[in-house]
C-alpha positions as CSV (number, residue, x, y, z in Angstrom):
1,X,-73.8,-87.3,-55.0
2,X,-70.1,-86.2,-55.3
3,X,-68.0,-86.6,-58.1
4,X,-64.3,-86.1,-58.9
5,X,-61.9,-86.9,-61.9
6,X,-57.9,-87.5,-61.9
7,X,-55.5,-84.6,-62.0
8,X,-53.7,-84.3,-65.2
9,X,-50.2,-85.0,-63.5
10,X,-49.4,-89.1,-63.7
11,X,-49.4,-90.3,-60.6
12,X,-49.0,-94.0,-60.0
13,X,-51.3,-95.7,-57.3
14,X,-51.2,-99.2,-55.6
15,X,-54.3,-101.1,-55.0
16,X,-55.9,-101.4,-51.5
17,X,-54.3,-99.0,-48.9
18,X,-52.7,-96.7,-51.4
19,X,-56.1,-96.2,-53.2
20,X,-57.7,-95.8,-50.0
21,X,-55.7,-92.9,-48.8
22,X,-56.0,-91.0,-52.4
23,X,-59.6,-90.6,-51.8
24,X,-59.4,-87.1,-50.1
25,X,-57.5,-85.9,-53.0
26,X,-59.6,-88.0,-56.0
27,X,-62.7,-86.4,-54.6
28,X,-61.7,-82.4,-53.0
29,X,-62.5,-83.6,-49.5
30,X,-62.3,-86.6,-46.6
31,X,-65.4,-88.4,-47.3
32,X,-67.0,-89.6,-44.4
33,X,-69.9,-92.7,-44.2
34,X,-70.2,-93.0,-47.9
35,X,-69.7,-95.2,-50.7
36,X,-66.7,-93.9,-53.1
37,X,-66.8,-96.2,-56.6
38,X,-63.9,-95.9,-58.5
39,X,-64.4,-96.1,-62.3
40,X,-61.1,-97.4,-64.1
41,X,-60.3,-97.8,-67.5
42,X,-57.2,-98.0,-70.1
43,X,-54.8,-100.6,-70.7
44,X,-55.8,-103.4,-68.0
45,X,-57.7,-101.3,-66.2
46,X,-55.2,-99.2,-64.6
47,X,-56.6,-95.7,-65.1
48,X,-58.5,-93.9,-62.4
49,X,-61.4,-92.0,-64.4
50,X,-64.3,-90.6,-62.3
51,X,-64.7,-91.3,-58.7
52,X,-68.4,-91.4,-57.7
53,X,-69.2,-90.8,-53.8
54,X,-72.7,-91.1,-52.1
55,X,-73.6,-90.9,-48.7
56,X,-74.2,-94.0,-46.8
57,X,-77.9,-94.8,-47.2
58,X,-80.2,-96.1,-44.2
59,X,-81.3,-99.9,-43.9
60,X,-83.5,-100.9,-47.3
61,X,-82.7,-98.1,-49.6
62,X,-79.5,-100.2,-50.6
63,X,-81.0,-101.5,-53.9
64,X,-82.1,-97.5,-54.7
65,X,-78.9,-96.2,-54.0
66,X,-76.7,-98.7,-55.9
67,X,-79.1,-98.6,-58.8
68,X,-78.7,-94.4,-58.5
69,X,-74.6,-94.7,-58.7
70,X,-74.6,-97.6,-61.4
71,X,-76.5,-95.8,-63.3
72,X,-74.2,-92.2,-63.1
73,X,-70.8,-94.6,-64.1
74,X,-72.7,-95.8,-66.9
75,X,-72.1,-93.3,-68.9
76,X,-68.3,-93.3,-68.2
77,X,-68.4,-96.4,-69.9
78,X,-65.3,-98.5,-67.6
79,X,-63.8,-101.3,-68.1
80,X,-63.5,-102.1,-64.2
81,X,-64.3,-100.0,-61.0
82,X,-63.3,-100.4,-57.2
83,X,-65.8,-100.1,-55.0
84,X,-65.3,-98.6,-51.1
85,X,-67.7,-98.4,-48.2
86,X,-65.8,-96.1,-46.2
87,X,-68.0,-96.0,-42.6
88,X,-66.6,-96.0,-38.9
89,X,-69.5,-98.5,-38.5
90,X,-68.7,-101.2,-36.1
91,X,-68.2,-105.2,-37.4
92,X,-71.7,-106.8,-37.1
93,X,-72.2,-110.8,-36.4
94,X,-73.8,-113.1,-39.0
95,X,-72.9,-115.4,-42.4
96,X,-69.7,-114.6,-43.4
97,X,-70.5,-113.6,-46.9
98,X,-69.9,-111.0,-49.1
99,X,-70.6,-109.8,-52.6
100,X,-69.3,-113.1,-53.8
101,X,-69.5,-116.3,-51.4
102,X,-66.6,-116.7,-49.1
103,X,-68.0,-119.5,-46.5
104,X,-70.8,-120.4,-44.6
105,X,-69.1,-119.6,-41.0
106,X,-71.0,-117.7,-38.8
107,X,-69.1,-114.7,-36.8
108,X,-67.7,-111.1,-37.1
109,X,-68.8,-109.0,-40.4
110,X,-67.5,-106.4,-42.0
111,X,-70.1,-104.0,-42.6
112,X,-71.8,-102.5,-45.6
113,X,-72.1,-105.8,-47.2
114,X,-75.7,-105.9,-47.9
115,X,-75.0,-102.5,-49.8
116,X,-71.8,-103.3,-51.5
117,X,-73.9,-106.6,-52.5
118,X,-76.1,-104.4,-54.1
119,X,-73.0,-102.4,-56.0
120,X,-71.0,-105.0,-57.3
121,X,-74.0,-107.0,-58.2
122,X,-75.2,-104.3,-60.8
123,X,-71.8,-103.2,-62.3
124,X,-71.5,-106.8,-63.4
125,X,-74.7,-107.0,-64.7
126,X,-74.0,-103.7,-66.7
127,X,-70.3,-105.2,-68.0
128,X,-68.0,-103.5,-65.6
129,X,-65.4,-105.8,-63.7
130,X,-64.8,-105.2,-60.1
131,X,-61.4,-106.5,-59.4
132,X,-61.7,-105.0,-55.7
133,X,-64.2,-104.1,-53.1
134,X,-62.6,-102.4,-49.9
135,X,-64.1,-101.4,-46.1
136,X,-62.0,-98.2,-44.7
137,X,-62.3,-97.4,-41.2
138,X,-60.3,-95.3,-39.1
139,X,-57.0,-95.1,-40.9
140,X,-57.0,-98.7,-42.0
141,X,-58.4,-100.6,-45.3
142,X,-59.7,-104.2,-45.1
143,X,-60.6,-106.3,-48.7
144,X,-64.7,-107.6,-48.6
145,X,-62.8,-110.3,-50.8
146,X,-60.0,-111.5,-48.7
147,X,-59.9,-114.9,-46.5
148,X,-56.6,-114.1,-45.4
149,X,-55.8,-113.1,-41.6
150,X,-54.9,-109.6,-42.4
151,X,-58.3,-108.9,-43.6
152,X,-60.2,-110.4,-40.8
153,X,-62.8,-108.0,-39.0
154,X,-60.7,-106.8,-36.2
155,X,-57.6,-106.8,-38.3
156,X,-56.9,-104.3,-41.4
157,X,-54.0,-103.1,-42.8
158,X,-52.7,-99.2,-42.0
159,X,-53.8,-96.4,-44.6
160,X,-49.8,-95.1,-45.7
161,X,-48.3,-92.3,-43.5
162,X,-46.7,-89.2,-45.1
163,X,-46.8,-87.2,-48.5
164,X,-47.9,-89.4,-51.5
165,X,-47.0,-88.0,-54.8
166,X,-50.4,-87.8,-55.5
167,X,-51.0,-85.3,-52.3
168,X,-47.9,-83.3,-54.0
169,X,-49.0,-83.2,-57.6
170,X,-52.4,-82.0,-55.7
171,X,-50.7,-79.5,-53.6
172,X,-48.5,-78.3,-56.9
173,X,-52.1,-77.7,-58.9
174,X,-53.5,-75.3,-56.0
175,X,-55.9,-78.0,-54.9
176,X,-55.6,-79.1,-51.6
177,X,-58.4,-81.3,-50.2
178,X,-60.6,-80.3,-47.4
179,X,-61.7,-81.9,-44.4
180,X,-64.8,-82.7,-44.9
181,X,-67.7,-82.2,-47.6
182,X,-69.2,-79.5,-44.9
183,X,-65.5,-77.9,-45.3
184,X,-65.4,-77.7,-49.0
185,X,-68.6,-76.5,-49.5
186,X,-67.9,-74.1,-46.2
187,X,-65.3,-72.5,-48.7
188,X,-68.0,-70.8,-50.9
189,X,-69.6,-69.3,-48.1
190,X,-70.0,-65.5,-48.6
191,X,-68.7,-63.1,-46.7
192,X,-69.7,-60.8,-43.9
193,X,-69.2,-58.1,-41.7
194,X,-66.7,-54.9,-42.5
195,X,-65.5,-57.3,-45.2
196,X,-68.6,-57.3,-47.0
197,X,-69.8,-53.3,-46.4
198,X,-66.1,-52.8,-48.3
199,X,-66.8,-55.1,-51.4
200,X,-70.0,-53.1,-51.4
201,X,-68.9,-49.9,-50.9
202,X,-66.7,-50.9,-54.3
203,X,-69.7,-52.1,-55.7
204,X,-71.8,-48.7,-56.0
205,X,-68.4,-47.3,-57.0
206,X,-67.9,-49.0,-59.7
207,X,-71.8,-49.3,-60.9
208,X,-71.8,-45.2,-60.9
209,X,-68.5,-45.1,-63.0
210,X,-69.3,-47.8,-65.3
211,X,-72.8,-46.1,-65.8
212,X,-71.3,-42.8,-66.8
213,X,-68.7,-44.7,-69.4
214,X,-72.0,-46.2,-71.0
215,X,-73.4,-43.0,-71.7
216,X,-70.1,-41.6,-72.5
217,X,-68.3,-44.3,-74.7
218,X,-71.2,-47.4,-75.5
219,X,-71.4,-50.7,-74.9
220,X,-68.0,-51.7,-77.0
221,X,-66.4,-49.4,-75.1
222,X,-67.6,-50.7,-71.9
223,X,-67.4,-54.4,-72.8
224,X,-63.4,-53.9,-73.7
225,X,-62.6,-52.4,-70.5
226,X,-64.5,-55.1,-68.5
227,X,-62.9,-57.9,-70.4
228,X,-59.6,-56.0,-69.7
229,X,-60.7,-56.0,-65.8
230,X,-61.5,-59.7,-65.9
231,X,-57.8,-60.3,-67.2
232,X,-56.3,-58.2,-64.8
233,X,-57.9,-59.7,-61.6
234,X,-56.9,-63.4,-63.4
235,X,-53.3,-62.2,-63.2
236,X,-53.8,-61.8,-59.5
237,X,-55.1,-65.1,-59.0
238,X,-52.1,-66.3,-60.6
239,X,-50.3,-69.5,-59.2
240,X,-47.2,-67.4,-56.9
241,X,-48.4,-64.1,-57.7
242,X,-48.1,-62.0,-54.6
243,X,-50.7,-59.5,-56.0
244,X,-54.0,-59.2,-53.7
245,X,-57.4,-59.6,-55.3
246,X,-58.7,-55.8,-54.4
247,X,-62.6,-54.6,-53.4
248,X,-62.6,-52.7,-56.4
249,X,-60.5,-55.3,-58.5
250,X,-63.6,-57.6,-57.1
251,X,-66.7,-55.3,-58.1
252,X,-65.3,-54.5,-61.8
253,X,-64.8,-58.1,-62.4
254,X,-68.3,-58.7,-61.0
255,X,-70.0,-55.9,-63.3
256,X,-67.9,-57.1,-66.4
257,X,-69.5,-61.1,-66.2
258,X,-73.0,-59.3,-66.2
259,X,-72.4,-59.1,-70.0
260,X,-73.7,-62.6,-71.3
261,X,-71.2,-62.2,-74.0
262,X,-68.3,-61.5,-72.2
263,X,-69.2,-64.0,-68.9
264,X,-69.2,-66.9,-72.1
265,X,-65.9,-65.8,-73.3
266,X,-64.4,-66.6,-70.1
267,X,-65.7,-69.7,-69.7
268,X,-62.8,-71.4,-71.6
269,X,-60.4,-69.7,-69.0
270,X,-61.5,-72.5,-66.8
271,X,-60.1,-75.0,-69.4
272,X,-56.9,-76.6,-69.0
273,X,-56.5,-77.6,-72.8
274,X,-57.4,-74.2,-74.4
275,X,-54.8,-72.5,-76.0
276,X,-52.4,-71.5,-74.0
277,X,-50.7,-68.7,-76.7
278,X,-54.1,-67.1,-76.9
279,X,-54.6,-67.2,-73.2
280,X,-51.6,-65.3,-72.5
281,X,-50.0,-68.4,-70.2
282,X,-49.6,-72.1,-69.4
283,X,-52.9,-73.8,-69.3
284,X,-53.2,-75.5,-66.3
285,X,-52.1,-72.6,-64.2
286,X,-54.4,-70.3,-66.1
287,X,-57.1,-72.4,-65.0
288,X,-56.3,-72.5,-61.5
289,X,-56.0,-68.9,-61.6
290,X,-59.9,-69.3,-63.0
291,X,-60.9,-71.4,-60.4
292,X,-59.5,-69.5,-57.6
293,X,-61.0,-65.7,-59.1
294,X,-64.4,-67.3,-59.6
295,X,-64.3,-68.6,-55.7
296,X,-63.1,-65.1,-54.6
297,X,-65.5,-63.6,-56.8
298,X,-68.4,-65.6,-55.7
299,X,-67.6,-65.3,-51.9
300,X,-67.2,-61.7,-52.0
301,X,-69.4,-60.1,-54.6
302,X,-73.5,-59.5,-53.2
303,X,-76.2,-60.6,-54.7
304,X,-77.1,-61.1,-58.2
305,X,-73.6,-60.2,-59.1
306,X,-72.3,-63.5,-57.4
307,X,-74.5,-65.3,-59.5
308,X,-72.0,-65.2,-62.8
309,X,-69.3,-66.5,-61.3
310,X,-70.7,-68.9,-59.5
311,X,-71.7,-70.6,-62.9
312,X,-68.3,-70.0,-63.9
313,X,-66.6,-71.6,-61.0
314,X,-69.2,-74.9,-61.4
315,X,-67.7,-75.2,-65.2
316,X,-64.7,-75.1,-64.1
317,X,-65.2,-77.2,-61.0
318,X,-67.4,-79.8,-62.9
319,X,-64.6,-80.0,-65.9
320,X,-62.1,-81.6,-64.0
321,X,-65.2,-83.9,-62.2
322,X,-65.5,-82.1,-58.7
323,X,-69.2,-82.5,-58.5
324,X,-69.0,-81.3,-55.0
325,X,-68.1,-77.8,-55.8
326,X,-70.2,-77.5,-58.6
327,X,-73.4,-78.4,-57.2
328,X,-72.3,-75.9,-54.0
329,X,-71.4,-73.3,-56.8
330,X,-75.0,-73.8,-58.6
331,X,-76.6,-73.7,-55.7
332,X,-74.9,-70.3,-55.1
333,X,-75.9,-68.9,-58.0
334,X,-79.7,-70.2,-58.4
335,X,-80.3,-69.3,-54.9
336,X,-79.3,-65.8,-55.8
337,X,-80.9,-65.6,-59.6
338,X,-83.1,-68.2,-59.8
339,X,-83.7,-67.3,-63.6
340,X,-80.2,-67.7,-64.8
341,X,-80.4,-69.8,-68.1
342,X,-76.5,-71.2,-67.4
343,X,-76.8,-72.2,-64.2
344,X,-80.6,-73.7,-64.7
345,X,-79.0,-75.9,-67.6
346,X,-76.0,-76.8,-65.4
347,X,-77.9,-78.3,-63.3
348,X,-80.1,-80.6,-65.5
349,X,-76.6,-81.5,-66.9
350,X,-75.4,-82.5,-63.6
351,X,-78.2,-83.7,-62.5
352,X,-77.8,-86.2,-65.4
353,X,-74.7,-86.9,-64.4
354,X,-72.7,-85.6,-67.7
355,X,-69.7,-86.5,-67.6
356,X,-66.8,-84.0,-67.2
357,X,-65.2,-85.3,-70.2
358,X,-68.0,-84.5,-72.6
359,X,-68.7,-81.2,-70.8
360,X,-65.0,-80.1,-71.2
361,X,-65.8,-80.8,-75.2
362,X,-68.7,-78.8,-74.9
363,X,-67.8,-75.5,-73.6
364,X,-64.7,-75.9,-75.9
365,X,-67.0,-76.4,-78.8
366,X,-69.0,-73.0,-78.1
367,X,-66.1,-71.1,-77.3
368,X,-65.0,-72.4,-80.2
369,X,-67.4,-71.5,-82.5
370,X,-67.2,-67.6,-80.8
371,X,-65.2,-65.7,-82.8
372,X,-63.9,-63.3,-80.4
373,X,-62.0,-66.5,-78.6
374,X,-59.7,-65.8,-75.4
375,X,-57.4,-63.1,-75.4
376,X,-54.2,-62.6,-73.5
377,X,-54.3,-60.0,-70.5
378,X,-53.3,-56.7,-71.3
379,X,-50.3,-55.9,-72.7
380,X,-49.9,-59.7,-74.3
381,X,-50.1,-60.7,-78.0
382,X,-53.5,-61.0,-78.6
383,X,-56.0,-61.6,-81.7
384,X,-58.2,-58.8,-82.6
385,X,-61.5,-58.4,-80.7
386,X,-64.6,-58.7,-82.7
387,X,-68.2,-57.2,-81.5
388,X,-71.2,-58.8,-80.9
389,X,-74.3,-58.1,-79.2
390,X,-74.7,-57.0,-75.4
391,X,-77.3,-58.5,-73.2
392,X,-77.7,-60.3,-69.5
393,X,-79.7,-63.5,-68.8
């Protein structure tokens, strides 16, 4: 199951058509034969809050499937939620009925109905209003609910041409959707070739250098330099920096998120509302600069060291409700340490569907309670940098 929150930008969305066409950028990627619910919540039901997508399950496992994504929003707690069968699935012959009675004629379906049925027939029971329920199918939208002529199987209304402000606000926040689920996940996929033997190459480098500055200077020594590493190649990643993410920019990185300390320090890099004086910058472009180190870092570094940032990237994917990348990223990681404590616990959580909102208040809470906080990069105001104890898990 896929899951995605709202950006933090405002962006104002019709109902039907306009909804429709948001779902690449509500959910990271173009779903294809799934069911997308829509949680919404706020002042007459007008905020978009998590997006829930599951793929299109075969004939008889409807009842399971709705009962599985009913029972994920719950915890949301919305007032209301659309519900979409998006499927290219074509129109059936029978009763035309829907999730609520429309007639008794007999003729062209829509389909999905026996799921959607299902759907809308357990968010009321749990409380949750479902002002819309919507079929889309090759770049056109049709209402389940709708008797008029427009919304007759056959008919449909277009999906809206051109840049919405929500693809622009997407676009301005360095997340631009891919084309499919396959694609997004596609974009974790490490690296191989010359391309690899170099980040390689960097790693033994940088394993025989930081080895000598243990024996030389200590763990304090070693764990200030690496969080000074981790800094530098955030900078990088940088919203309009022209600075590349190096090999040996990549393998330092890597070695400093071994240390369990310093790998839970970053973890509120990934969080938009941390504080953005400590943090050395604005806090939503810090935490696209996160994101996009912890996907460079996981693509490029080998095995175990991808294993860190992986976890790192799922937090940060997860915290703004893109369960697609997070369970990719977990996978990522517990495929490569299948111990790691982080990720193992990531994955119950998501497995229980936690919501993003209550995770984001989590990892604030612990990084919170660390007294060592976030620091600025190097050469930025920063408060002083307590020691704790060293160790990997």
């Amino acid at each position: 199951m896929s899951s995605a929150a709202p950006l933090p930008s405002t962006v104002r969305l019709a109902a039907g058509p306009d909804l429709a066409a948001a779902l690449p950028h509500l959910l990271g990627f173009a779903p294809e034969e799934s069911l997308v619910v829509v949680a919404l919540s706020g002042a007459r039901a007008r905020r978009v809050g998590l997006t829930l997508r599951v793929d299109l399950p075969p004939p008889g496992l409807e009842a399971a499937v709705a009962g599985q994504v009913v029972g994920c929003l719950a915890d949301s707690a919305p007032d209301a939620a659309v519900v979409l069968v998006v499927t290219e699935e074509p129109d059936g012959l029978g009763p035309a009925v829907g999730p609520r009675l429309l007639d008794d004629a007999v003729g062209p379906v829509l389909p999905g109905r026996v799921l959607l049925a299902e759907v809308v027939g357990r968010l009321t029971d749990a409380g949750v209003t479902v002002p819309e329920t919507l079929l889309v199918r090759s770049g056109r939208c049709w209402s389940y609910d709708c008797a008029e002529p427009c919304c007759a199987p056959g008919a449909g209304r277009p999906l809206p041409g051109g840049t919405s402000p929500l693809a622009v606000a997407s676009t301005v926040a360095g997340r631009v959707p891919a084309a499919s689920r396959d694609a997004l996940v596609e974009r974790l996929a490490p690296v191989v070739g010359a391309e690899a033997a170099a980040v390689a190459a960097a790693c033994d480098g940088v394993a025989a250098a930081r080895a000598a500055e243990l024996e030389a200077h200590g763990w304090e020594h070693l764990a200030d330099t690496g969080w000074d590493d981790v800094c530098i190649a955030l900078a990088r990643c940088a919203p309009g920096s022209r600075d590349r993410l190096t090999d040996d920019d990549v393998a330092r990185a890597g070695f400093a998120l071994v240390d369990t300390a310093l790998r839970d320090r970053a973890l509120a890099l990934g969080l938009v509302d941390a504080d953005a004086e400590d943090c050395g910058g604005d806090g939503e472009a810090r935490a696209v600069a996160a994101e996009t180190l912890w996907t460079e870092l996981t693509r490029r570094l080998p095995a175990p060291l991808d294993a860190a940032p992986a976890t790192l990237l799922a937090v940060c994917a997860w915290s703004r409700g893109d369960g697609t990348t997070a369970h990719a990223a977990l996978d990522r990681a517990l495929d490569s340490r299948p111990d790691h404590a982080l990720a193992q616990l990531l994955r119950s959580a998501l497995d229980a569907a936690l919501p993003p909102a209550d995770l984001r208040r989590l990892v604030a809470a612990a990084v919170g309670a660390d007294p060592r906080g976030v620091r600025a990069a190097p050469g930025a105001a920063s408060p002083p940098r307590a020691r704790g104890r060293r160790g990997t898990r």
